[in-house]
C-alpha distance (Angstrom), angle and dihedral (degrees) to the residues before:
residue distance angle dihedral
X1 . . .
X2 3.97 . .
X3 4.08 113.1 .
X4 3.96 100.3 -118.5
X5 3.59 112.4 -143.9
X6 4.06 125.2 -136.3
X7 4.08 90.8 171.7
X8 4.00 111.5 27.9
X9 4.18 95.2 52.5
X10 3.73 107.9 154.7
X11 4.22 84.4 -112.7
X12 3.33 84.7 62.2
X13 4.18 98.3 49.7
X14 3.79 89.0 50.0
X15 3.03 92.0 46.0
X16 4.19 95.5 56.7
X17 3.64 121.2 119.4
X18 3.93 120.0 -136.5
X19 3.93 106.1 -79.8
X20 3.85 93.7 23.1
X21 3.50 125.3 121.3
X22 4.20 135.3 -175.2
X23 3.75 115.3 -155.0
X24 3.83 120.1 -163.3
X25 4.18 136.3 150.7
X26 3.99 85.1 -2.3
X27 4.14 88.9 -58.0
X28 3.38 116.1 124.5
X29 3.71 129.7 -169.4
X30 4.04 120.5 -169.8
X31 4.05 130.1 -172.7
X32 3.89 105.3 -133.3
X33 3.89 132.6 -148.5
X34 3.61 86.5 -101.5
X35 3.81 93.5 49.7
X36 3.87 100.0 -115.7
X37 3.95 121.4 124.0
X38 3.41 112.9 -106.9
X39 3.98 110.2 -162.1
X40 3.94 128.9 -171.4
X41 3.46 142.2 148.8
X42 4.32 134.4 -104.3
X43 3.51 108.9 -170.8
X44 4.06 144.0 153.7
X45 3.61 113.0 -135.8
X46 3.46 114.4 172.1
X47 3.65 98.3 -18.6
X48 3.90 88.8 -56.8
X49 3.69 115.7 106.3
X50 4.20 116.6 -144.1
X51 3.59 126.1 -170.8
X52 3.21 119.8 -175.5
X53 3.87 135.6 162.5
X54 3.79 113.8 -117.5
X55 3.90 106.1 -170.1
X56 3.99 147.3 -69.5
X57 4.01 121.6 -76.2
X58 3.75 83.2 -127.4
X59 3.67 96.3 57.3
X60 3.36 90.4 64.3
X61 4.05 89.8 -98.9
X62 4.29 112.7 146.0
X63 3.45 145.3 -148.9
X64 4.77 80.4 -119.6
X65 4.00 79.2 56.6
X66 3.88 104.9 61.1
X67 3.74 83.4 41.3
X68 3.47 98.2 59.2
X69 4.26 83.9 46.5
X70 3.37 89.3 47.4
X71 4.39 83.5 52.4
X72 3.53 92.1 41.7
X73 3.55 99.9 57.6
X74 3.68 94.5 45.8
X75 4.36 85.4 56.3
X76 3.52 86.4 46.5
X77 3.98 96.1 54.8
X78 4.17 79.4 41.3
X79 3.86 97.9 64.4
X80 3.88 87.7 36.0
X81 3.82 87.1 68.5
X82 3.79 90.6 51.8
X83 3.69 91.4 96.5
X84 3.85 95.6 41.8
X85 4.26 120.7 120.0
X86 3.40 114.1 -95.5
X87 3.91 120.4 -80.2
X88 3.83 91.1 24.4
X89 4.04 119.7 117.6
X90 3.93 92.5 175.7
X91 3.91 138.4 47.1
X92 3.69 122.8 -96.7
X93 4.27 106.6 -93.3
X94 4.19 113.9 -154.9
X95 3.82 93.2 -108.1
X96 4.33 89.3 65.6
X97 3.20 95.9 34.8
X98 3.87 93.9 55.1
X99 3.81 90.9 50.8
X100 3.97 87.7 48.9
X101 3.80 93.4 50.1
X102 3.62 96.4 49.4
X103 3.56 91.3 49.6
X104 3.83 92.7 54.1
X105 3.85 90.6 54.5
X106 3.57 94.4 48.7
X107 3.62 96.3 50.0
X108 3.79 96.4 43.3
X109 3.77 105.7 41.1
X110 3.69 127.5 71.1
X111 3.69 135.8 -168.2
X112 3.81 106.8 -67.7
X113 3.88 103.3 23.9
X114 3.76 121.2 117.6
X115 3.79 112.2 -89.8
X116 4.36 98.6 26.6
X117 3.94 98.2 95.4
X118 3.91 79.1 57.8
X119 3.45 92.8 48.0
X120 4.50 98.8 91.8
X121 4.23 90.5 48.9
X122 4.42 89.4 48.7
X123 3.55 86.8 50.3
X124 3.85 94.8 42.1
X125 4.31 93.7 46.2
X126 3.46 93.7 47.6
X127 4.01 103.2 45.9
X128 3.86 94.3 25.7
X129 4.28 93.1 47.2
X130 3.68 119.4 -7.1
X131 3.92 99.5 47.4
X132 3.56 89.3 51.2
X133 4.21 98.9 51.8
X134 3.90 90.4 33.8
X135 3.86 105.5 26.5
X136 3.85 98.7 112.0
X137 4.21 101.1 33.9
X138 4.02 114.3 101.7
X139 4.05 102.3 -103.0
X140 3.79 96.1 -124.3
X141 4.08 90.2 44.7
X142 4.18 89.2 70.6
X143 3.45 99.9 128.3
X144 4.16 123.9 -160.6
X145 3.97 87.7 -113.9
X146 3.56 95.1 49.8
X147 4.38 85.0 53.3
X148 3.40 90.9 55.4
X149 3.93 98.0 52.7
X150 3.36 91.6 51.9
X151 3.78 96.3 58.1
X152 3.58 90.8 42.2
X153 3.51 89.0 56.8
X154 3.69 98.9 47.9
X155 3.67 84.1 50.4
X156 3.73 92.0 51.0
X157 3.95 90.0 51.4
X158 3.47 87.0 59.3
X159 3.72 106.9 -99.3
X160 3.85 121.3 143.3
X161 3.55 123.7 -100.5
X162 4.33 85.6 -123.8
X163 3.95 83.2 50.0
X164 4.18 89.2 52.7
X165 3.30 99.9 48.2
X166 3.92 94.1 53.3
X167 3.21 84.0 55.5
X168 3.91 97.0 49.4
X169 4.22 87.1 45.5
X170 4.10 83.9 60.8
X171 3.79 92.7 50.3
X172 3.86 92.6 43.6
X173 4.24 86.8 51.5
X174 3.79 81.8 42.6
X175 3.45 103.5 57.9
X176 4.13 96.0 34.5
X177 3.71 92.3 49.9
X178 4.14 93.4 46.3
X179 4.18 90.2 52.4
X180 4.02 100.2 -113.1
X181 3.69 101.5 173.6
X182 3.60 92.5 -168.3
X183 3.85 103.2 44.8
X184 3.88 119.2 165.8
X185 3.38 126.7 -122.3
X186 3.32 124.8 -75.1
X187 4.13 117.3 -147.8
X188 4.00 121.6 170.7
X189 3.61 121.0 -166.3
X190 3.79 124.4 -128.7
X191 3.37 119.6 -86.3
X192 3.83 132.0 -113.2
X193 4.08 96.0 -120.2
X194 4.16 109.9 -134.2
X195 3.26 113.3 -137.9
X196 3.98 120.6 -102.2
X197 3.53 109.9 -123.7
X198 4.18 111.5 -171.5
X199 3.81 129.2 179.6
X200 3.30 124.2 -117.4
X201 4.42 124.9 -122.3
X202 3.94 81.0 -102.2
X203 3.59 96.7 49.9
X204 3.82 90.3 40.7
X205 3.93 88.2 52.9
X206 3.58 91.9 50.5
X207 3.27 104.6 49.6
X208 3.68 93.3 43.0
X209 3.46 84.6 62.0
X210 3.89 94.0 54.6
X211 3.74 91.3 46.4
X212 4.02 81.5 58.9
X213 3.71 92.0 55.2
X214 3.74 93.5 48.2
X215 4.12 113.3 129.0
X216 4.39 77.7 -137.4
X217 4.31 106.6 74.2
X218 3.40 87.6 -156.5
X219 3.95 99.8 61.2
X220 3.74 94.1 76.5
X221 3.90 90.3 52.6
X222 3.74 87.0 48.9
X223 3.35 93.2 54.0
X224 4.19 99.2 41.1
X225 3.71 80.1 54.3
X226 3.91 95.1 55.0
X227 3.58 95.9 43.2
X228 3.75 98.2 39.1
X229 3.74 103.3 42.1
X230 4.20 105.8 27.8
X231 3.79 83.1 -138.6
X232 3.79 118.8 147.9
X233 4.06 129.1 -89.9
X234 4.22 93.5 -112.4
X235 4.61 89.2 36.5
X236 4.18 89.9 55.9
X237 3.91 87.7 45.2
X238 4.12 95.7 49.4
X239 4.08 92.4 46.7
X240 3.42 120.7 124.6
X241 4.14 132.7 -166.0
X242 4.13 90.7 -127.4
X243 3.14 78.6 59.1
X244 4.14 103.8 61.9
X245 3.43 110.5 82.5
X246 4.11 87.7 -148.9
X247 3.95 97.0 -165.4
X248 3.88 97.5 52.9
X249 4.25 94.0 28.7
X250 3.45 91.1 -122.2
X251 4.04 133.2 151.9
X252 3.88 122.0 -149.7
X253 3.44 99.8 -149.3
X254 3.73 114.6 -173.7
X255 3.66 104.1 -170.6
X256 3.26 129.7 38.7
X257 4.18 141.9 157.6
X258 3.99 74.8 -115.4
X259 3.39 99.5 42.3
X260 3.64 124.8 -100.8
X261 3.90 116.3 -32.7
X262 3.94 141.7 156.3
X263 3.81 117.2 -99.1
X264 3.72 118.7 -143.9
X265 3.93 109.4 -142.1
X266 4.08 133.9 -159.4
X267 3.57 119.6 -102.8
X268 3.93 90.3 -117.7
X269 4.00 95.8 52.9
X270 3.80 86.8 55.9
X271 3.06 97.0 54.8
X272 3.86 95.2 39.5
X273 4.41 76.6 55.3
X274 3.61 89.8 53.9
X275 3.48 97.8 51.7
X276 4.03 89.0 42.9
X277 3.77 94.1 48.3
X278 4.14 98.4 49.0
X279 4.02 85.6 55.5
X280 4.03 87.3 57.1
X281 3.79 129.8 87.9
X282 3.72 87.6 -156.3
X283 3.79 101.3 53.4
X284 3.80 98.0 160.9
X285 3.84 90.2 46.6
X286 4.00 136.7 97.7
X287 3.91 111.0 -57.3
X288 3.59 90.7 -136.2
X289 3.90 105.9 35.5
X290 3.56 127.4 -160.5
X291 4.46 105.6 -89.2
X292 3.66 97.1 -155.5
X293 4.19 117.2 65.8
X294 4.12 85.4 -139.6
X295 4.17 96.6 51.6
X296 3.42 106.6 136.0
X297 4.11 88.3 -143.1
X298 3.82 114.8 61.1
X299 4.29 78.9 -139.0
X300 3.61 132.7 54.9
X301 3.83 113.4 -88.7
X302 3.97 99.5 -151.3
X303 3.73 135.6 9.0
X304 3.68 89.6 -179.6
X305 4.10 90.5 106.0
X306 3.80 93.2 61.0
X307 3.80 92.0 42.5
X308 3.89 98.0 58.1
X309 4.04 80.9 55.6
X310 3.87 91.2 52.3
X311 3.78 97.2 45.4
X312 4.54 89.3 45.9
X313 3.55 77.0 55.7
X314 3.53 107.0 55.0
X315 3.65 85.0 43.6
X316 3.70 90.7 -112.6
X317 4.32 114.2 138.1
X318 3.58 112.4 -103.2
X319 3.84 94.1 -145.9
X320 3.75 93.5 71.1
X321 3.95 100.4 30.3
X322 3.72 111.6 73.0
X323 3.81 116.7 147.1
X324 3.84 91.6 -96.1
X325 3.60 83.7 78.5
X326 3.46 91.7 59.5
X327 3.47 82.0 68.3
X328 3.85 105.0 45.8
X329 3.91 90.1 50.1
X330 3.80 88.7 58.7
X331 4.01 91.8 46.4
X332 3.47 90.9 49.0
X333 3.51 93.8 49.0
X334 3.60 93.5 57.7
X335 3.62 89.6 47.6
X336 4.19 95.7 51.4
X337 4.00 83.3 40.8
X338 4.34 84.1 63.8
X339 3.98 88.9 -112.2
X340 4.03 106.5 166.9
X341 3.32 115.5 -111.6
X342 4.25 103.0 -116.2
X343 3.95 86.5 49.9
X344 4.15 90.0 47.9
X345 3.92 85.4 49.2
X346 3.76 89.1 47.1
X347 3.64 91.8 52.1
X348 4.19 94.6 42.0
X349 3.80 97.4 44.4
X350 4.05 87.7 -128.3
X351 3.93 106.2 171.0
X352 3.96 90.2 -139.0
X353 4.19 136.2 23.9
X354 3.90 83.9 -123.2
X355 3.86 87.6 70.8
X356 3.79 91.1 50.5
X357 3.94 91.6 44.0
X358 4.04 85.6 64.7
X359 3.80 91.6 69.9
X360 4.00 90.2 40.0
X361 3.57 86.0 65.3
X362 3.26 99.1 52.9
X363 4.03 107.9 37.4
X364 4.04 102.1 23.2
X365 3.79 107.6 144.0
X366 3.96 94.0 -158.5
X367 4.08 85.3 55.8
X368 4.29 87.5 58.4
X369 3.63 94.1 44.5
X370 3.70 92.5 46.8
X371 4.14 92.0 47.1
X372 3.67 89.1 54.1
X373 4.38 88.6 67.0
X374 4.06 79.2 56.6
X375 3.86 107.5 97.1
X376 3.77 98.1 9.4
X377 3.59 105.6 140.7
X378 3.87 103.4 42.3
X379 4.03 87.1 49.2
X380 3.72 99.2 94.7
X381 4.24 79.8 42.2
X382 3.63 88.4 64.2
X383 4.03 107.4 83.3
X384 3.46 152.2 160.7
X385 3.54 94.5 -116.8
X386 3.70 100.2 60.7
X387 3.73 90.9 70.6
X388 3.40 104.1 49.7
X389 4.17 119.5 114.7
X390 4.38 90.4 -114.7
X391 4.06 100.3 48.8
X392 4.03 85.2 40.6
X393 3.63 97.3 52.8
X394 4.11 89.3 38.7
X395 3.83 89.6 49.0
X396 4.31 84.3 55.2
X397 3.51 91.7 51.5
X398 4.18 85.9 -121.1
């Protein structure tokens, strides 16, 4: 049915002064400097708003024109919805489509699949920061551009460049898992590296022997378990003994920023378990059990309190030694010891090799043997002699 109009009337066009406009049924017509009619078209379709210019009065453009834009964008938005779910009228925005998502993962994965240890930080990217920038834009209307601002702004905001791509990993799983045909693309920026900062056997040994003096028993086994295992802070706290497989020195662990996977343990940690676990009531329980009877986690949720006394102790600096390292001096161990890298990453739970290759770079023993041929024959060249005052001032001529 054609739109009848009470306001835009072709009187009323002619009859438009330079700077005037009339608006009506998302047609607008506009007297310009030059005195031609300039008409376009402001309209909602499916919660996205399009303006576009349709043409000049003295091109031979018409009121009849914009309404048939006007028409055809409305059929267009029509056969768009073609391929939309049953019961819906409009496209999917970010905002529903986030709360959708979420719900999918929660409902389908369970403690030890691939994916759930992740679980907390996709919820926390995409209500904290991604909901917010995209909440409102159609899901399939993300453009490449659009990705780009938002890391840029993130950036700008003072978030890391390891912190934004996180983020852009959970909108990549995001948009893959929730079907987007037409999915932008994706780009993450290289990472400042952090430095790797390992103990060495002396600095193991003593704060071993700090962990031991500890007013908490468990801070020593906390510790054995960092330095013996290279397993993470939140993996040692979650272990069980049903879980030790005490013949083959193996640990079932369910969960894991990995997914689930079987941890290989030293000969002395086992046996440091053994003794641990026949001095328990609960011996098929957590390792590390919950202290208070009203902890919300049947296990401890940090040991990091009674670590920072262990490593003041040892007369080690606080600022650099967190319980990570724990873990980076055992990888790097078994990187100096000539460990290959698929059997490190077996033993560290790293998701990819490239992870593992970090600490190759940085303790590989063939790399120092090899570095020692650099140089070789201007060694001997290299004396005392040639830096003292008299050969200096004789080499000057002075």
């Amino acid at each position: 049915m054609a739109a009848r109009f009470a306001r835009l009337t072709k009187p009323a066009i002619s009859a438009l002064k330079v700077g005037q406009r009339i608006n009506e049924h998302g047609i607008v017509a506009e007297r310009m400097k030059n005195g031609d009619i300039r008409f376009s078209v402001n309209i909602m379709v499916d919660r996205e708003r399009i303006h576009r210019v349709v043409g000049m009065e003295g091109e031979g453009v018409t009121r009849e024109q914009a309404v048939r834009a006007v028409e055809a964008f409305r059929t267009k938005a029509r056969e768009g919805r073609l391929d939309l779910p049953k019961g819906r009228k409009s496209h999917r925005l970010f905002r529903e489509s986030a709360t959708e998502y979420l719900k999918q993962l929660e409902d389908t994965l369970s403690e030890g699949d691939k994916g759930f240890a992740d679980l907390p930080n996709k919820r926390r990217h995409l209500n904290t920061y991604l909901v917010p920038h995209f909440g409102n834009q159609r899901i399939d209307k993300l453009t490449d551009f659009g990705v780009k601002g938002y890391a840029r702004k993130r950036i700008e905001a003072g978030a890391k460049q390891a912190t934004v791509n996180r983020e852009l990993s959970t909108l990549s799983h995001f948009l893959r898992r929730m079907k987007v045909t037409t999915r932008p693309e994706i780009v993450k920026a290289e990472e400042e590296r952090k430095k790797i900062d390992a103990l060495t056997v002396r600095q193991q040994q003593d704060l071993m022997k700090a962990a031991r003096g500890d007013q908490d028993p468990a801070t020593h086994l906390f510790v054995a378990f960092g330095l013996g295992s290279a397993m993470r802070h939140s993996e040692i706290l979650k272990a069980r003994f049903d879980k030790i497989d005490w013949d083959q020195r193996r640990l079932y662990i369910p969960t894991a920023k990995a997914g689930q996977r079987i941890q290989p343990l030293t000969p002395s940690l086992v046996e440091l378990l053994r003794i641990e676990r026949e001095q328990r009531e609960d011996q098929d329980g957590f390792i590390f059990p919950a202290t208070r009877k009203d902890a919300k986690k049947p296990h401890r949720q940090s040991m990091a309190r009674q670590f920072e006394r262990s490593v003041v102790r040892a007369k080690l600096d606080p600022k650099k030694v967190t319980p990570h390292v724990m873990r980076h001096t055992a990888i790097t161990q078994l990187i100096t010891a000539g460990t290959d890298l698929p059997t490190v990453q077996k033993i560290s739970g790293h998701k990819t090799l490239a992870m593992v290759l970090r600490y190759a770079q940085i303790a590989d023993p063939h790399v120092d043997r090899s570095i020692e041929a650099l140089g070789a024959g201007f060694a001997d060249a290299i004396t005392q002699d040639l830096h003292t005052d008299e050969n200096q001032a004789a080499a000057s001529g002075v």
